[in-house]
C-alpha atoms as one frame of an Amber mdcrd trajectory, in Angstrom:
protein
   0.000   0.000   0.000   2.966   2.612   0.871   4.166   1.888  -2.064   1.563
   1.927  -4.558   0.899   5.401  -2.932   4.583   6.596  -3.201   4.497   6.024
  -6.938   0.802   7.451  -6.962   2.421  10.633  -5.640   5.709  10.483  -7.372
   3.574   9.772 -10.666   1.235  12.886  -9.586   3.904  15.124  -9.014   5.641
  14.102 -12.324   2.357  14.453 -13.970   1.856  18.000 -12.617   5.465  19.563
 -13.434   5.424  18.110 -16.876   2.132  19.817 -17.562   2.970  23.146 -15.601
   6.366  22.966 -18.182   4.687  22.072 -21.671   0.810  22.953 -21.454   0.749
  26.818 -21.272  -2.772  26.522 -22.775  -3.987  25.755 -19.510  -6.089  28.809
 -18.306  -5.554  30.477 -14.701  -7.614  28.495 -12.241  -6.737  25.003 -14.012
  -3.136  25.768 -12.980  -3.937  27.299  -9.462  -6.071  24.189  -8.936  -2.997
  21.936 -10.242  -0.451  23.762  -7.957  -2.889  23.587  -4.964  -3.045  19.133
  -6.039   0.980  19.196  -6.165   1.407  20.854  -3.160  -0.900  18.481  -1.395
   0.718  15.114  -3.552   4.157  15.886  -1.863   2.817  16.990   1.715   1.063
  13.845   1.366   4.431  12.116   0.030   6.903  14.247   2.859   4.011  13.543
   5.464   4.334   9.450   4.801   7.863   9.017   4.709   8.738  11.155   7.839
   6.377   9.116  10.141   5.274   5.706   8.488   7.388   2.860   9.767   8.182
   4.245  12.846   8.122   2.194  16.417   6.169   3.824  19.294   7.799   3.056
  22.591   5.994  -0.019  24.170   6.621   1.395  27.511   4.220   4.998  26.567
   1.660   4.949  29.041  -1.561   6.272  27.888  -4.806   7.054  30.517  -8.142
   6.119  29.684 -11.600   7.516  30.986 -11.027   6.291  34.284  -7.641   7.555
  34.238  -6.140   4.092  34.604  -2.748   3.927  33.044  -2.378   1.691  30.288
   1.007   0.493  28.261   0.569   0.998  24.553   0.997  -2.390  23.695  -1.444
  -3.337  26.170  -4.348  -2.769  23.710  -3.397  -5.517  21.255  -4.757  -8.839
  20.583  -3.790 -10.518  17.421  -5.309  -7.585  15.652  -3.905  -4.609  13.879
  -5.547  -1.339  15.124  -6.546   1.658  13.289  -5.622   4.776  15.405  -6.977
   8.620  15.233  -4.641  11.126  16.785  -5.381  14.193  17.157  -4.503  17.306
  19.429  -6.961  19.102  21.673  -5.698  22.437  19.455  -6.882  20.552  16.262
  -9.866  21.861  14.173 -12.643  20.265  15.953 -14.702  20.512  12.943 -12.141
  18.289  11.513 -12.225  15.827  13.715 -16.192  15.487  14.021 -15.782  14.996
  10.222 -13.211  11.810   9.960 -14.870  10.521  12.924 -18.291  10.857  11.196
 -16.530   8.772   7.824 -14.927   6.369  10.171 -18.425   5.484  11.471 -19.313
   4.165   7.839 -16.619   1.788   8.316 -16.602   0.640  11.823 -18.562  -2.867
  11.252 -15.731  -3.662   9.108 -12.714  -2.746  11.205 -14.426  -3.306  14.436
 -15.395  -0.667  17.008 -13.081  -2.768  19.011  -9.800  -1.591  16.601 -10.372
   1.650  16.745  -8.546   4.042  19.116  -8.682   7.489  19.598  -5.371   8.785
  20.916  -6.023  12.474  22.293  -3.348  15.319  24.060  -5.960  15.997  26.732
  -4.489  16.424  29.913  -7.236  14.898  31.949  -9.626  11.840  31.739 -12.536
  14.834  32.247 -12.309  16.868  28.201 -11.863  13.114  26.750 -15.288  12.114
  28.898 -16.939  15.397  27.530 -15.578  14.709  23.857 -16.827  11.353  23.679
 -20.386  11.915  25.250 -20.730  14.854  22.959 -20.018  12.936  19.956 -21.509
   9.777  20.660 -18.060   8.025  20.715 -18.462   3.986  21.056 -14.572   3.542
  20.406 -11.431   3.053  22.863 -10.729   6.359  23.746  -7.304   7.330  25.492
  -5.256  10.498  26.380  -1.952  11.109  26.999   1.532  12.468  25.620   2.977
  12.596  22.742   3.938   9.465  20.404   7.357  10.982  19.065   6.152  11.195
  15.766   7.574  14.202  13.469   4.042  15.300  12.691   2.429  15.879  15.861
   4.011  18.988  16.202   1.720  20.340  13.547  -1.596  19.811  16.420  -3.649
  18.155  13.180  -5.474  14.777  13.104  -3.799  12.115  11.535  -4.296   7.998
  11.122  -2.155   5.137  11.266  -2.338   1.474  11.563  -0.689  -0.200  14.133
  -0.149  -3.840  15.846   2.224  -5.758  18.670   5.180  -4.522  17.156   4.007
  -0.971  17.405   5.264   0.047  14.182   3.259   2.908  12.532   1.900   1.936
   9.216  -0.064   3.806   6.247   0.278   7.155   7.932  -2.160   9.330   6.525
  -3.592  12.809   7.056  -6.824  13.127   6.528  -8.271  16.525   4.782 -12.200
  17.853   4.848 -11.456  19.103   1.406 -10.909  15.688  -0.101 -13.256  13.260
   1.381 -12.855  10.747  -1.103  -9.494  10.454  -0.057 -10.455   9.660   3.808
 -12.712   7.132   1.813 -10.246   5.363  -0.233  -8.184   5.047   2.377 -10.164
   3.301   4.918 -11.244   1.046   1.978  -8.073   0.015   1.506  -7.101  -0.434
   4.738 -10.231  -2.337   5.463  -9.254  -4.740   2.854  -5.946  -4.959   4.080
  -6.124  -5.331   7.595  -9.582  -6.072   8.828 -11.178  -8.293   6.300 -12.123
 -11.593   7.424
């Protein structure tokens, strides 16, 4: 999958610099909007490579509602686990969004694989969070993972499993739904088909 994307990207952003070179019939707005794609393409392509394939420390200690400490790699069975990270300073409207797409998938993953990491500082905001939105997943809190892109405070998605090794990093964007769509199809296919 990480590499069918790469080459999706690499392809895109090939794609877009050969047109931006040798198609100047292309009017104003079909080259702002092809810009604005290869921009996103290699954010996409920087975002993947920096934090995909990294391993989480099996001794981080996350807190759940109760605020009973948990090891990471406590929450594994045999199955792989789709995580949602996000900050408390992330766009909430953002959030309510992927969680709202996730839903659509949740009888194929499992509400059971699906954990929402937060940066709450207190088992009380992640109790108000998940009553306001109806949440019927794990739900945790705690510090940061050590992954490059949490610094940026936006919601992102890996899978991971006993070995704690991030996979299919992926940041989900409310401009490009399908995207959020295609990959939790994927990764539904991949990971959580029986």
């Amino acid at each position: 999958m990480n590499r069918i994307k790469f080459k999706r990207n690499v392809i895109l952003i090939f794609s877009l610099c050969f047109f931006d070179c040798h198609d100047h019939s292309l009017n104003h707005d079909n080259y702002s909007h092809l810009r604005r794609d290869t921009k996103m393409a290699t954010e996409d392509l920087r975002n993947n490579i920096m934090n995909d394939c990294i391993v989480i420390n099996k001794d981080k200690i996350v807190y759940d509602t109760k605020d009973k400490k948990i090891k990471l790699d406590e929450l594994f069975d045999s199955k792989s686990k789709l995580f949602v990270k996000y900050s408390e300073l992330a766009c909430s409207s953002c959030i309510e969004e992927e969680l709202a797409l996730i839903g659509k998938y949740d009888s194929i993953i499992g509400r059971d694989n699906i954990v929402i990491l937060t940066s709450y500082n207190n088992s009380r905001k992640l109790k108000v969070f998940k009553k306001a939105h109806n949440i019927n997943y794990t739900a945790l809190y705690g510090d940061n993972l050590d992954l490059p892109f949490e610094r940026t405070n936006e919601v992102f998605i890996f899978v991971c499993d006993t070995a704690l090794l991030v996979r299919h990093f992926f940041v989900p964007d409310v401009s490009r739904p399908a995207l959020s769509k295609e990959y939790y199809s994927a990764i539904c296919e991949r990971y959580f088909k029986d």
